[in-house]
Each structure stands twice: as structure tokens, then as C-alpha cells.
C-alpha positions in Angstrom: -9.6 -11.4 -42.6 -12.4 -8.6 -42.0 -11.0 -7.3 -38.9 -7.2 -6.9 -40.7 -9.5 -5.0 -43.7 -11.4 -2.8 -41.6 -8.2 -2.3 -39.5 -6.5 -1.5 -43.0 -9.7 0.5 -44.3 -9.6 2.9 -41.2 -5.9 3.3 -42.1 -6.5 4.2 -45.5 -9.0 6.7 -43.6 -6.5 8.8 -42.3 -3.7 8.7 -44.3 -2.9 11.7 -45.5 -1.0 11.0 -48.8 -4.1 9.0 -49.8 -6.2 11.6 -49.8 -3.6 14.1 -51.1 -3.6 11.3 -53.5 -7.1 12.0 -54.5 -6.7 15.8 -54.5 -3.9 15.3 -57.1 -6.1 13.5 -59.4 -9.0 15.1 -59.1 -7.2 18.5 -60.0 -5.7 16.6 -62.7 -8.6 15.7 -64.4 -10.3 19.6 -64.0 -6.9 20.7 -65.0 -7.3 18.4 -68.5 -10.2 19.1 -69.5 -9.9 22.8 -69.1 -6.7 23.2 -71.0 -8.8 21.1 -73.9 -11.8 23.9 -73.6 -8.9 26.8 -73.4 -7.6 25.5 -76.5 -10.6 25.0 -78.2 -11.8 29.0 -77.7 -8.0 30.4 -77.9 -7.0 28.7 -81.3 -10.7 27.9 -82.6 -9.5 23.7 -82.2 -12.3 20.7 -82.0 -11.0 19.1 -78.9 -13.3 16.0 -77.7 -13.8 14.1 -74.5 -12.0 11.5 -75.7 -9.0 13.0 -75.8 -8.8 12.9 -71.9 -11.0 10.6 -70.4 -8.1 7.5 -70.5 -4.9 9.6 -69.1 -5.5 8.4 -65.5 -3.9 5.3 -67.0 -0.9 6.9 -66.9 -1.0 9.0 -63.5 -2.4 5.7 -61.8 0.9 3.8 -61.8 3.0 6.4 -60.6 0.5 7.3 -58.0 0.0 3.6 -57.0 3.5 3.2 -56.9 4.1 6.2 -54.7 1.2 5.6 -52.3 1.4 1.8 -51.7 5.0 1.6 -51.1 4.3 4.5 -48.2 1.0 2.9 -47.0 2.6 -0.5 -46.8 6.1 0.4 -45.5 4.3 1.9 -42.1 3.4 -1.4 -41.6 7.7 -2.9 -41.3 8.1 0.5 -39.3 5.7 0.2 -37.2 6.4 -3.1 -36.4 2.3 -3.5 -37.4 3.0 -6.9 -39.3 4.5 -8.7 -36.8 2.4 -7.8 -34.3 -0.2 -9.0 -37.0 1.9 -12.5 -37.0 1.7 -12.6 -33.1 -1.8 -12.6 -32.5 -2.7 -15.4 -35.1 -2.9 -14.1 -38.5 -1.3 -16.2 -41.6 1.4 -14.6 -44.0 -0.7 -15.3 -47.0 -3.9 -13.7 -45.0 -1.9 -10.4 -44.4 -0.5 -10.1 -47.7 -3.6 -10.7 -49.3 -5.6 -8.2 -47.5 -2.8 -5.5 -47.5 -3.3 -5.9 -51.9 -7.1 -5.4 -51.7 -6.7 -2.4 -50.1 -4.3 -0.8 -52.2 -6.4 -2.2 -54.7 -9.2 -0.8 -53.2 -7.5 3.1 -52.8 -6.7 2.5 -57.0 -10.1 2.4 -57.7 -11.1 5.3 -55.8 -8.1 7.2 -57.3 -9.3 5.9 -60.5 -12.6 7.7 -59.9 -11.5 11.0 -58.5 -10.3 11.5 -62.1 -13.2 10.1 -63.9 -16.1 11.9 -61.7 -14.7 15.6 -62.6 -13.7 14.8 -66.4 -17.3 13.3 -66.6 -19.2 15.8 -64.9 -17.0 19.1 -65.9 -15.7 17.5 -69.3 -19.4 16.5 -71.0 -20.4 20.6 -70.5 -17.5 22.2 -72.0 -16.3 19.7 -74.8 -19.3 17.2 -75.0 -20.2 13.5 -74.9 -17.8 10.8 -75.6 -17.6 9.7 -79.0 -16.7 6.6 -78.6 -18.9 3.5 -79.0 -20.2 2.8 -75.4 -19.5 -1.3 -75.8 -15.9 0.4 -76.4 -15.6 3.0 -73.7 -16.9 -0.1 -71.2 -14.0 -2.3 -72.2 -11.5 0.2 -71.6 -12.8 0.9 -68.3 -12.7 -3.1 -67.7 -8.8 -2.8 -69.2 -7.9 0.4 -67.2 -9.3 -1.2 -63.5 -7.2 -4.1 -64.0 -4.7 -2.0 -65.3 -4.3 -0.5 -62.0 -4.7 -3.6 -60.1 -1.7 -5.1 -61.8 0.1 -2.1 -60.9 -1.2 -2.6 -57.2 0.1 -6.5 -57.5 3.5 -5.5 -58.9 4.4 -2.2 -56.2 2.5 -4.4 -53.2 5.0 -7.0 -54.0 8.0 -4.8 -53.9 6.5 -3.3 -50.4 6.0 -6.3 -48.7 8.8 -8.1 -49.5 11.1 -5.6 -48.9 10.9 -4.2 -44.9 13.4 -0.3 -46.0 10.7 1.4 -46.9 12.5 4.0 -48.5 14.2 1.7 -50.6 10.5 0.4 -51.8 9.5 3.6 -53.4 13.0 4.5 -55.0 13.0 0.7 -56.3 9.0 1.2 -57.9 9.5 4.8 -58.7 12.6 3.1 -61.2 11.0 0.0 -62.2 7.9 2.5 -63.2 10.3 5.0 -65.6 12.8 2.4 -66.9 9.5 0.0 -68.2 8.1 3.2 -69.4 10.9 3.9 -71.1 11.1 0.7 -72.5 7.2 1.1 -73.9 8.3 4.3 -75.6 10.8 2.5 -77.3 9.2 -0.5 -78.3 6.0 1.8 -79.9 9.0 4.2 -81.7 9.6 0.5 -83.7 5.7 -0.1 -84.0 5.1 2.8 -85.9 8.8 3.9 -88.2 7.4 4.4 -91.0 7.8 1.5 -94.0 9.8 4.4 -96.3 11.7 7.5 -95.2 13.0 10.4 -97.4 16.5 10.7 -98.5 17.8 13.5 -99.8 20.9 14.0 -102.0 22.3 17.3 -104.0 21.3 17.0 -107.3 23.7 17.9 -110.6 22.7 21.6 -110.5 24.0 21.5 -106.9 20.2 22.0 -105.6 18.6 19.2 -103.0 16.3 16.8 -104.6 14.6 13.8 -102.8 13.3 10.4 -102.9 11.6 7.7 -100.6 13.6 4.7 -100.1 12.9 1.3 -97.6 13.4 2.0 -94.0 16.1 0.0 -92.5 14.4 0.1 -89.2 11.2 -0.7 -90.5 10.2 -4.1 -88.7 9.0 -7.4 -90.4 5.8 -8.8 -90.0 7.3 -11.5 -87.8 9.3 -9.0 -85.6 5.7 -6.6 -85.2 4.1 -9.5 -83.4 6.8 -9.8 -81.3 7.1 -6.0 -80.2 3.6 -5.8 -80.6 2.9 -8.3 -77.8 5.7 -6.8 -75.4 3.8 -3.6 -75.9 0.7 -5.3 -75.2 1.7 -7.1 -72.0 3.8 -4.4 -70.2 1.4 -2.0 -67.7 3.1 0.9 -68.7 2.7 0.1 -72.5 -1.0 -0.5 -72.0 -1.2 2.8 -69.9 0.4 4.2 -73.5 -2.2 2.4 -75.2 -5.4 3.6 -73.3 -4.7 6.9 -72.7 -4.5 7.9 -76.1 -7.0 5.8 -77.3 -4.3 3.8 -80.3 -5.0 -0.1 -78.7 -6.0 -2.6 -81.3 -5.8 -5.2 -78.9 -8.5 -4.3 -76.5 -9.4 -7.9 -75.0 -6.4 -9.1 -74.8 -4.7 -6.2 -72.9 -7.3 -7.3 -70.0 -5.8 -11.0 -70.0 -2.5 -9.2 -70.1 -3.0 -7.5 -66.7 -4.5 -10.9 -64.9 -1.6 -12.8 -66.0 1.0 -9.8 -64.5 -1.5 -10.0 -61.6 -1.5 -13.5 -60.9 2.1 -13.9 -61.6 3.6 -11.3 -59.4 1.0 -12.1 -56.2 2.0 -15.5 -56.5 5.6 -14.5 -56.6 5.5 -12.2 -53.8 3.3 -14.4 -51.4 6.3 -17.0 -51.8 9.0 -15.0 -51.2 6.7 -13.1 -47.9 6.1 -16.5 -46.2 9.6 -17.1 -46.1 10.8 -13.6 -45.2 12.5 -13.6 -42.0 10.9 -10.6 -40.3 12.3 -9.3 -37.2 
């Protein structure tokens, strides 16, 4: 296993959309947190760290599903992985050491972001004001976060030998489940009453609040609650802007998506037929 990682690690080395990976978050994070401070002077605002440090939630997924279908697909092109097969090495070894690496890139992607919004952010809009016990289980949530996006789009890549077909299939799965978070949290928060308004007898408008038809029931909020909870791109939602109420389970969450889907995927790779 260490000489298909440090064959994978000098890769990663040279790849070039890894490291234009890292550029693009990076800028991202300079970008964010100088917007906030532009804001702040232009329209006299109280912007805060906060507000910023948890985005790369969001950007991690799609750059994680952009990068590890490319990385991975070389390997079908190539013909790498078979090559891999002929000189000894097992399925599950491979597949396992091709996931730590993209795990291993998310991390380092993760803190590209983090390094300039820490050391540019805490200058122009201060210290985070968050309680630290806090801020360190978001970090914990975020990290496996991204590995259970590395577990799903490693999945799609290695089962799957078109590589093309890989990144339009993650880049889809990515926007349809964040679609589907964006829905579910429209339910989570329709408000219990909404106004209605009518004409009134002097032909004027007059309103009133009545019951929200949309409004879910206590048993239907757990419900959308936990699908909320347990999709990465609802989470992603969730940490970026700082709204989880969940914050240990969210963690669990992530493991179980992690688990599942590398157990799923090192099933269907050992019985691939790869030519």
C-alpha cells in the first residue's frame, strides 16, 4: 500500500487541476473576506469572521467532485489500474488508496481556504466569535464533510471507467441533492402564520395573519429535519452559515454516508470487469 500512495502522492504532485484547485480556493477565501471588509467601510455594516469562515463547505463538494473524477479517471485512461492489477496489487488495496488520497487533496483544499480567511480575515474584521469548543466541532463536521464527499465522487470514479461521464454524473448528483437541501430547509423554516390580505368594505386593503397550510407538523419537522441533517449538501447548507442545531450528529451523519458508499463501491469495483 505505501508504494501505490507515494505513487498516487507524486501524482497529486503534478497535477495541475489540483493545484489550480488550491489557487481557486485560496482566492476564494481573500475574495470573501474582502468583500465583508468592503462592505463594512462602504455602507458602515458590522460584518464578523463568522460570517465566512464555514463557506468552504459548500465550494469543497463541487471542487472534490470536479477534481477526483479527473484525478481518478487518468487512471481507466491510462490503463494505470490494470497495470496496478498485473503486478500484484488487490482491488480493495487500490480502491482504498486511491480514496485516501482524494481525501488527502480535500484536506489541503480545505486549508487553502482556512489559512487566508484566518490570517487576512482576523486583521480586517476580527476574531471569531464563536465559542472555540464550537468552532472545533465544526471543523471536526466540515473535515468529514469533505471526506464523505470524497467517498461518494471516488465511488462514481472508480466504478465507472468514461471518465467524462464521471464528472457530468457527480457534477449532477452535486446540484440535484443541493437542490433537494434548498427545498427541504424552504419547509424547515415557512413560517407557522402568513398574511392574507382581502379588500375591505371601503374598497381599501386590510390584512390578517392566518395558519400556514405549508407549515409542517412536529412529526413531519423531524422527518425533514433528519433528511436535512444527513444529506452532504444539506450539511454544507448548515455549516456555512452557521444555522446547525444538530452539530454532533451531522459528524455521525457523514461516517455513515462514508462507510456506506465505500462499502458499496468496493463491491461493485471487485467485480468490475476492466479491460
Amino acid at each position: 500500500m505505501n508504494r501505490l500512495l507515494a505513487s498516487n502522492f507524486s501524482r497529486l504532485k503534478k497535477n495541475r487541476i489540483f493545484w489550480a484547485a488550491c489557487v481557486c480556493m485560496f482566492a476564494f477565501g481573500v475574495a470573501l473576506v474582502v468583500n465583508k471588509y468592503l462592505d463594512q467601510v462602504m455602507y458602515h455594516s458590522v460584518e464578523i469572521l463568522d460570517n465566512v469562515f464555514f463557506v468552504y463547505a459548500i465550494a469543497i463538494g463541487l471542487v472534490i467532485a470536479v477534481f477526483g473524477s479527473r484525478f481518478l479517471g487518468t487512471e481507466y485512461r491510462d490503463g494505470t489500474i490494470r497495470n496496478k492489477l498485473i503486478v500484484g496489487h488487490t482491488r480493495s488495496r487500490i480502491y482504498f488508496v486511491n480514496l485516501i488520497t482524494n481525501i488527502a487533496a480535500a484536506f489541503v483544499l480545505c486549508l487553502c481556504f482556512l489559512v487566508p480567511v484566518l490570517v487576512i480575515g482576523i486583521p480586517l474584521l476580527g476574531t471569531l466569535t464563536v465559542r472555540m469548543d464550537i468552532i472545533l466541532w465544526m471543523l471536526l463536521g466540515t473535515f468529514l464533510l469533505a471526506v464523505a464527499f470524497c467517498s461518494i465522487f471516488t465511488m462514481f470514479s472508480m466504478v465507472c471507467s468514461n471518465e467524462s461521464a464521471v464528472v457530468a454524473a457527480s457534477m449532477l448528483f452535486l446540484f440535484a441533492f443541493f437542490i433537494v437541501a434548498v427545498v427541504v430547509n424552504a419547509k424547515l423554516e415557512a413560517p407557522e402564520f402568513v398574511p392574507y390580505y382581502s379588500l375591505s368594505e371601503s374598497g381599501g386593503m386590510e390584512s390578517h395573519m392566518e395558519p400556514n397550510p405549508k407549515y409542517l407538523t412536529e412529526s413531519e419537522r423531524v422527518y425533514y429535519q433528519f433528511i436535512y441533517d444527513f444529506l452532504p449538501t444539506g450539511q454544507a447548507i448548515q455549516y456555512a452559515s452557521m444555522s446547525a442545531i444538530h452539530l454532533w450528529q451531522m459528524p455521525l451523519y457523514s461516517l455513515l454516508v462514508s462507510i456506506g458508499t465505500t462499502a458499496a463501491g468496493v463491491t461493485i469495483f471487485r467485480h468490475k470487469d476492466i479491460k
